[in-house]
Every structure is written in structure tokens, then in C-alpha cells.
BADRENKOL-820386 format. One record per residue: x negated, y, z negated of N, C-alpha, C in turn; residue in three letters. Coordinates in nm, 2 decimals. Example, Ala and Ser with C-alpha at 12.3 -4.5 7.8 and 13.67 -1.06 7.14 Angstrom:
BEGIN
-1.32,-0.57,-0.78,-1.23,-0.45,-0.78,-1.32,-0.33,-0.78,ALA
-1.28,-0.22,-0.71,-1.37,-0.11,-0.71,-1.29,0.00,-0.79,SER
This chain:
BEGIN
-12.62,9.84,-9.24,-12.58,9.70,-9.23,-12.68,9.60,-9.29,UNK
-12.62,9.51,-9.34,-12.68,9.39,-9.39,-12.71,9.27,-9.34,UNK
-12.84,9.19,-9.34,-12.79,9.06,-9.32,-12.87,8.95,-9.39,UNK
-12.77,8.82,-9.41,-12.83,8.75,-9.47,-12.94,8.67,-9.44,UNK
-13.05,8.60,-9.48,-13.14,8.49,-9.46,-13.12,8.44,-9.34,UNK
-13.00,8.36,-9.36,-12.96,8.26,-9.23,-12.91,8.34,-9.09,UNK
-12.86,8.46,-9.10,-12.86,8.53,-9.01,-12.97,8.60,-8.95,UNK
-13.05,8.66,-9.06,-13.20,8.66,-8.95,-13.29,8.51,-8.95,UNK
-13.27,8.47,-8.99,-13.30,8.33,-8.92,-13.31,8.27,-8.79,UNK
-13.15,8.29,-8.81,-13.09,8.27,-8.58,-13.12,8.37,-8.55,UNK
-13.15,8.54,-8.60,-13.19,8.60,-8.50,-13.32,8.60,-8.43,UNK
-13.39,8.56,-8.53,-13.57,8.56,-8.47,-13.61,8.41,-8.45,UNK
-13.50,8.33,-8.46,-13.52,8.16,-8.43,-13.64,8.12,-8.52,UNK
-13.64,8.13,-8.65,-13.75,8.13,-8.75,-13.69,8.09,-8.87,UNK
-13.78,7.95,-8.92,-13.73,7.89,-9.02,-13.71,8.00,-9.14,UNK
-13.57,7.93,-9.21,-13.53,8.01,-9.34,-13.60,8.02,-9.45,UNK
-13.72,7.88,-9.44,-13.87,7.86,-9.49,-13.95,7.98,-9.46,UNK
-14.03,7.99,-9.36,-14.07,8.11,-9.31,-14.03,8.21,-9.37,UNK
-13.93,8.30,-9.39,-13.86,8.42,-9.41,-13.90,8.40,-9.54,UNK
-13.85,8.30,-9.63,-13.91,8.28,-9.79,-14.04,8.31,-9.82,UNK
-14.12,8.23,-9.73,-14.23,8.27,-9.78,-14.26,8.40,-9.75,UNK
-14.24,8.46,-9.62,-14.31,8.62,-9.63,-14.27,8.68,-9.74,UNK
-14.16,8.67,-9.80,-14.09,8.76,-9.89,-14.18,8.70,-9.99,UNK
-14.20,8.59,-10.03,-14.29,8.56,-10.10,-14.41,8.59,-10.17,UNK
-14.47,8.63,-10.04,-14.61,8.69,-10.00,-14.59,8.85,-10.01,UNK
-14.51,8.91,-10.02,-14.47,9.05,-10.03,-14.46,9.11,-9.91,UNK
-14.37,9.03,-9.83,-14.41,9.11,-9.66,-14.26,9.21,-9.62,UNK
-14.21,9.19,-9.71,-14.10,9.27,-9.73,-14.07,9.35,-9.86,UNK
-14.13,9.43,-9.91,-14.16,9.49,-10.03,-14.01,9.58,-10.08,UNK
-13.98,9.63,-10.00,-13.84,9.70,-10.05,-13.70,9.61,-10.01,UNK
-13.72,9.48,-10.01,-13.60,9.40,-9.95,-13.51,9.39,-10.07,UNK
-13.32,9.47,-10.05,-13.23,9.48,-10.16,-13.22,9.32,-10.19,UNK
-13.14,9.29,-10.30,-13.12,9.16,-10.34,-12.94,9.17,-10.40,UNK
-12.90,9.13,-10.39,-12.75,9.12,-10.44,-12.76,9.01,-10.49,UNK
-12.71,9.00,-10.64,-12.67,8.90,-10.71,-12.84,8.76,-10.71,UNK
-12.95,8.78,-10.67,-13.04,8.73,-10.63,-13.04,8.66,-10.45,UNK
-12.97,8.74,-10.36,-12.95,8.67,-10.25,-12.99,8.81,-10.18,UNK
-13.11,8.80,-10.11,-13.16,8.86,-10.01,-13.11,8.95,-9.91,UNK
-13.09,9.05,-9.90,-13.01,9.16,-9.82,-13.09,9.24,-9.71,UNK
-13.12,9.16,-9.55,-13.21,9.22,-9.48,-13.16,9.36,-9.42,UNK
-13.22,9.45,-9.41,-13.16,9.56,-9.35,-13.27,9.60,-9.28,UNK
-13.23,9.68,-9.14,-13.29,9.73,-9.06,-13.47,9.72,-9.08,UNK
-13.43,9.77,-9.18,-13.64,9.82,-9.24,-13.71,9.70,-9.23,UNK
-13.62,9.59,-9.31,-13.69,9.46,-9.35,-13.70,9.39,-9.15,UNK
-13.62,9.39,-9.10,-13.60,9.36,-8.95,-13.74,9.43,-8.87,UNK
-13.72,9.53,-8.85,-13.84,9.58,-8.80,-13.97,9.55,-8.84,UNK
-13.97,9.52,-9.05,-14.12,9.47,-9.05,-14.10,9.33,-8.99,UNK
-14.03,9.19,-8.96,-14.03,9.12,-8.90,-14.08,9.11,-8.76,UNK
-14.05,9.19,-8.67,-14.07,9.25,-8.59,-14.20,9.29,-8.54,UNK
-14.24,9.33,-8.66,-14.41,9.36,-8.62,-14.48,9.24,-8.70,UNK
-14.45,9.18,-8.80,-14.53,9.05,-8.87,-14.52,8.96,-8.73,UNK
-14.41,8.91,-8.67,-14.40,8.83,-8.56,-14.54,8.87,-8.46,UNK
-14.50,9.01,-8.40,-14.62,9.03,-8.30,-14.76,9.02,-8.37,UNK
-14.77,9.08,-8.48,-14.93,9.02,-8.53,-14.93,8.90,-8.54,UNK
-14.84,8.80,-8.58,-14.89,8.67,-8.64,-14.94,8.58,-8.49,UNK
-14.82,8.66,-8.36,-14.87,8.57,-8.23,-15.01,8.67,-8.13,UNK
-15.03,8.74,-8.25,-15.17,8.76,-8.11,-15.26,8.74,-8.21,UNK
-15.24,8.66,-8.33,-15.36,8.57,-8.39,-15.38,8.61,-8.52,UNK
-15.34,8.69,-8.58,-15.34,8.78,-8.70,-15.32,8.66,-8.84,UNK
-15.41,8.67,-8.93,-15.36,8.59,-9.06,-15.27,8.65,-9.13,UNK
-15.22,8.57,-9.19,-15.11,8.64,-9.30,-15.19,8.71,-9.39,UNK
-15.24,8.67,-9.45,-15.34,8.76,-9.54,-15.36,8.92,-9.47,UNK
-15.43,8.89,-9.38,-15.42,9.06,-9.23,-15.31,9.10,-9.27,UNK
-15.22,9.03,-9.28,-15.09,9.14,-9.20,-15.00,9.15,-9.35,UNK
-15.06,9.12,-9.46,-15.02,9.18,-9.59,-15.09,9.27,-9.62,UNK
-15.20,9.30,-9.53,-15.27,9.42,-9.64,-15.24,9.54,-9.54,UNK
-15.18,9.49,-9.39,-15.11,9.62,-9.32,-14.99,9.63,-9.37,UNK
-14.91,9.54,-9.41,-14.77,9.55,-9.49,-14.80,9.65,-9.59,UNK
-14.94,9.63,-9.69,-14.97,9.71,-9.79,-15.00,9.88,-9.78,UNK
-15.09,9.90,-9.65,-15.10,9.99,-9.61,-14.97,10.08,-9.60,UNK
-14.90,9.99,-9.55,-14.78,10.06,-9.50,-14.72,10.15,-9.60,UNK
-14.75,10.09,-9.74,-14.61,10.13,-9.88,-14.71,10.25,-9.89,UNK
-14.84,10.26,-9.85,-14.92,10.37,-9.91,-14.93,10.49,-9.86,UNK
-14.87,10.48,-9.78,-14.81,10.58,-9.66,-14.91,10.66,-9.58,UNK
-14.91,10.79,-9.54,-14.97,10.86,-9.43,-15.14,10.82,-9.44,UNK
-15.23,10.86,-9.56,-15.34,10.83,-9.55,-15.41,10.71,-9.48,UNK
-15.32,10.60,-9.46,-15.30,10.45,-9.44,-15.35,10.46,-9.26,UNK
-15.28,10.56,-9.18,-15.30,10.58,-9.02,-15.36,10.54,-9.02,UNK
-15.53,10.56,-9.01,-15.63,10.55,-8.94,-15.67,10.43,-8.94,UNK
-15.68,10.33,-9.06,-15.65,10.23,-9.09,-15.55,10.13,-9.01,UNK
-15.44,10.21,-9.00,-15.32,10.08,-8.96,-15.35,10.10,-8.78,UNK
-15.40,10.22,-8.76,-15.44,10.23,-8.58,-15.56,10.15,-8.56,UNK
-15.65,10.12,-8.65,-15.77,10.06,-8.63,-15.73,9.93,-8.58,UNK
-15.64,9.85,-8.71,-15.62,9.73,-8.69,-15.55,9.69,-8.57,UNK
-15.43,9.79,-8.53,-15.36,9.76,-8.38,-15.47,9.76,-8.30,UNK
-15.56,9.82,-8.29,-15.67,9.86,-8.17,-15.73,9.73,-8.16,UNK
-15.77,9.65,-8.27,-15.84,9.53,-8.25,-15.77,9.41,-8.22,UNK
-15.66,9.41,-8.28,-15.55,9.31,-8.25,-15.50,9.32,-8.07,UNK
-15.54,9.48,-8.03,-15.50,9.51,-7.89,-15.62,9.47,-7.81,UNK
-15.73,9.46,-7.86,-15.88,9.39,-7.78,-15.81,9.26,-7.80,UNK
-15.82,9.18,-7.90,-15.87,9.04,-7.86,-15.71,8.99,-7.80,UNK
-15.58,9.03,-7.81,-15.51,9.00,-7.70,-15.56,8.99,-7.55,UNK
-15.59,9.19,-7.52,-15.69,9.14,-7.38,-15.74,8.99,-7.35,UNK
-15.81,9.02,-7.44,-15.89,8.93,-7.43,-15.90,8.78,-7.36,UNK
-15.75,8.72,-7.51,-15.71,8.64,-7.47,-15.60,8.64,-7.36,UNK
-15.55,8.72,-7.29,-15.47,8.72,-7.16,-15.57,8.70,-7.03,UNK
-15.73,8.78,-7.04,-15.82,8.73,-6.95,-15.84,8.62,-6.95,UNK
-15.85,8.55,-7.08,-15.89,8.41,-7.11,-15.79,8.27,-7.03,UNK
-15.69,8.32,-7.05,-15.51,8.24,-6.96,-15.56,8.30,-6.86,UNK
-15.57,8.41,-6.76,-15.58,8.47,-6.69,-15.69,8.32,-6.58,UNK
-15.77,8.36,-6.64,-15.88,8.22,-6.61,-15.82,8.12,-6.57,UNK
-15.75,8.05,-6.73,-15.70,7.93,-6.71,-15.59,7.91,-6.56,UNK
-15.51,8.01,-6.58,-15.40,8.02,-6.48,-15.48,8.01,-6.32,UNK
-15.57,8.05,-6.29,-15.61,8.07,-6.19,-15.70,7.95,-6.18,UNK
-15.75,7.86,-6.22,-15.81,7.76,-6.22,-15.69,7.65,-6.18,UNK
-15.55,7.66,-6.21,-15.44,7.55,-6.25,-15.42,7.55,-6.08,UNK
-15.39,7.74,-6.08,-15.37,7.78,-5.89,-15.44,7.72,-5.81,UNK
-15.61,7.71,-5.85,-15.68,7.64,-5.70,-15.65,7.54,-5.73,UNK
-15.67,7.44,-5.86,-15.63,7.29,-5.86,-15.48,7.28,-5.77,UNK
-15.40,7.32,-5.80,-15.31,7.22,-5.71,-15.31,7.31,-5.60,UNK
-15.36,7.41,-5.54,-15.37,7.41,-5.40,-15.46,7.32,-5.37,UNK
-15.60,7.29,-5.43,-15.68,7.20,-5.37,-15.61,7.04,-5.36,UNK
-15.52,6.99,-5.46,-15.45,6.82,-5.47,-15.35,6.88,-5.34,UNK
-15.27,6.96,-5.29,-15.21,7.01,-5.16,-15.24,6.98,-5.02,UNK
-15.41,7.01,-5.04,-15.47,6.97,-4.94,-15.53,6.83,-4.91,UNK
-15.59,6.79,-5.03,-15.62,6.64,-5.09,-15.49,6.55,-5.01,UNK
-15.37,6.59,-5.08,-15.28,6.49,-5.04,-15.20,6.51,-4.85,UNK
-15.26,6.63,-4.82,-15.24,6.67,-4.68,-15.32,6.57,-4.58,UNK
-15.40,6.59,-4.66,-15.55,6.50,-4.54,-15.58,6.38,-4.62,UNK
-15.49,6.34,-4.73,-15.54,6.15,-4.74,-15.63,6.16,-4.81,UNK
-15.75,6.26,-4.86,-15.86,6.25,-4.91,-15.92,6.36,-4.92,UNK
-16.00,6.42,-5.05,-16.06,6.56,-5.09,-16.19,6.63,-4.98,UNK
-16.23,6.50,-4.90,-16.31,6.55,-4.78,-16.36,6.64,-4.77,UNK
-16.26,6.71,-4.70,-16.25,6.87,-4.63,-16.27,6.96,-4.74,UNK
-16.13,6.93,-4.82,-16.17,7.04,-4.93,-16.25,7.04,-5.04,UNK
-16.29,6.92,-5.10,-16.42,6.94,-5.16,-16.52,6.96,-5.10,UNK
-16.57,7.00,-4.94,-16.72,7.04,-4.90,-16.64,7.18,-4.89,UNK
-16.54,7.24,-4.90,-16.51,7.37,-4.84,-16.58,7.48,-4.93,UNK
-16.63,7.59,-4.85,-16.72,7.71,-4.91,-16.59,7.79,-4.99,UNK
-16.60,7.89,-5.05,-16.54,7.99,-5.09,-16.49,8.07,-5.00,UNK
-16.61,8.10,-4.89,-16.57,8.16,-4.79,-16.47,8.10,-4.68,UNK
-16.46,7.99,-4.68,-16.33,7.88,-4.57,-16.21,7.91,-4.69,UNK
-16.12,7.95,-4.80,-16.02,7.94,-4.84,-15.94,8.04,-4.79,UNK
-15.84,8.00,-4.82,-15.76,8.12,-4.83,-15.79,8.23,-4.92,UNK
-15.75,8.36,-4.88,-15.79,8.47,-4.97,-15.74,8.48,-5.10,UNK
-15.63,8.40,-5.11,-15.55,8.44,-5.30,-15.62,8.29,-5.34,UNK
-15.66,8.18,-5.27,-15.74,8.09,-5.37,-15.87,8.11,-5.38,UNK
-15.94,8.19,-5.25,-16.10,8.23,-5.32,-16.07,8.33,-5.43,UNK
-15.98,8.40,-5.43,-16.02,8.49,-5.58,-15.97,8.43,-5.65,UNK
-15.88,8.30,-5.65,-15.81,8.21,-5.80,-15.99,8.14,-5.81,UNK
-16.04,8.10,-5.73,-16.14,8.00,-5.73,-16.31,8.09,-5.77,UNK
-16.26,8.17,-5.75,-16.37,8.30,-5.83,-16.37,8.29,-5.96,UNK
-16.27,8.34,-5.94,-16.22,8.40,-6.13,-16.20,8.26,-6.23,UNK
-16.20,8.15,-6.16,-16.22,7.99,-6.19,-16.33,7.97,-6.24,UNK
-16.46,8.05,-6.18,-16.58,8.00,-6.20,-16.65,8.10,-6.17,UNK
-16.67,8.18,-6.26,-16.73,8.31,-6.30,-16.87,8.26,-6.28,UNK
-16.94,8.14,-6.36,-17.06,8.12,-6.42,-17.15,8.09,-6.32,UNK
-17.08,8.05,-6.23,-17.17,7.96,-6.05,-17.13,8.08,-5.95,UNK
-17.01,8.18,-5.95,-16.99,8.24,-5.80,-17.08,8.38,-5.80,UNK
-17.12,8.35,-5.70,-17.18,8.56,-5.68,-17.13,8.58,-5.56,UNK
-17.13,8.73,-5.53,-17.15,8.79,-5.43,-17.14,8.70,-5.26,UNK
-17.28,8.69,-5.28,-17.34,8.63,-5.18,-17.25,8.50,-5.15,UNK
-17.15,8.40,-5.20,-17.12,8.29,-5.16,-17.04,8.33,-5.11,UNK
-16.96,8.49,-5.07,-16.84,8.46,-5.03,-16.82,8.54,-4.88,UNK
């Protein structure tokens, strides 16, 4: 099965610009053409599929043509194309620890404005220890502030 431009367009919600330019850029190397009108099939879907996931965990286009490239070059290419997932699969970590942070920083902020607006004023809970919270906001308020918390404060 076939489909056109505008139909993987609505399927990956991705401008019909976008899709031009990858092809552009050769991100679809075996894509059929009818009559000069673009014929996506399965193959070309799948590499979208994976250009999408590299482009959102940070990947340049440039990167992910020379894994597109790898790709046409076939088996020898592995070790190479596992490298680059491996690194693309660290700095995601990475950045999920990094949210991970942020998210739990957002958690003690509005438990702490909860309390703030409980008692009229930050009083109480801005002199509060680490050790006076509750247990899911000392470890939100931990993992908040890696750089100041040890051990010992809690």
C-alpha cells in the first residue's frame, strides 16, 4: 500500500514542508515516485518513524542522514548504527533525569504555595527542615536540590 504526501502528513501531524525537505535531504532514499508524485510505502513510514524519534531526543538532521546512510550500506553498518542508538539512549536518560529534577522541583513548589496559602504566609514552611516534610516532598525537595542536600539534613 501506498500513500500520498498529504496523507502521511495527517498521519505523523507533520508539515507537508517537513516531509519535502527530508526527501530532500535524502531521508528516504528508495521513495517510488509516480508520475513525479511521491509514493510513501511502508519502508519510507518506518524510516519516518525512526527520523521522528531521533529528531525528538535531540539528533541533527545531518546525524540522522548519515544513519539514514548507514542504513543503504547495510550489515557492516551495525556496529555503527548500535553506537549511535546507545548515545542517543544516554543523553535521553539524561535528559529525563534532567525533567525528572524539574518535575520534582514544580511538586515541592506548589506543595509549598498549599501550605503558604493554608497558613496566610510562608512562615512555617519556609523555616521547615527537610526532615519536618512530608516523605514524597522531602524526596521531591531532595532531588530539587542535589547541590545543598546531604545525608545528614534529613
Amino acid at each position: 500500500m501506498y500513500y500520498t504526501i498529504g496523507q502521511v502528513s495527517r498521519m505523523f501531524d507533520l508539515p507537508v514542508s517537513t516531509l519535502r525537505y527530508y526527501d530532500k535531504e535524502g531521508l528516504f532514499p528508495n521513495m517510488q515516485r509516480s508520475s513525479g508524485i511521491r509514493r510513501f510505502a511502508e519502508t519510507e513510514l518506518e524510516a519516518l518513524r525512526v527520523i521522528e524519534c531521533l529528531k525528538k531526543s535531540g539528533m541533527e538532521i545531518r546525524d540522522i542522514k548519515q544513519f539514514m546512510e548507514w542504513c543503504t550500506e547495510g550489515s557492516s553498518t551495525y556496529p555503527k548504527r548500535r553506537e549511535l542508538f546507545l548515545r542517543q539512549k544516554a543523553a535521553v536518560e539524561a535528559e529525563i533525569r534532567r525533567l525528572s529534577q524539574t518535575l520534582d522541583m514544580i511538586n515541592f513548589k506548589c506543595w509549598y504555595y498549599e501550605e503558604a496559602i493554608k497558613d496566610g504566609n510562608e512562615e512555617r514552611v519556609g523555616s521547615m527542615r527537610p526532615k519536618e516534610m512530608p516523605e514524597d516532598i522531602r524526596r521531591a525537595y531532595e532531588s530539587a536540590h542535589p547541590e545543598i542536600f546531604t545525608q545528614e539534613d534529613s
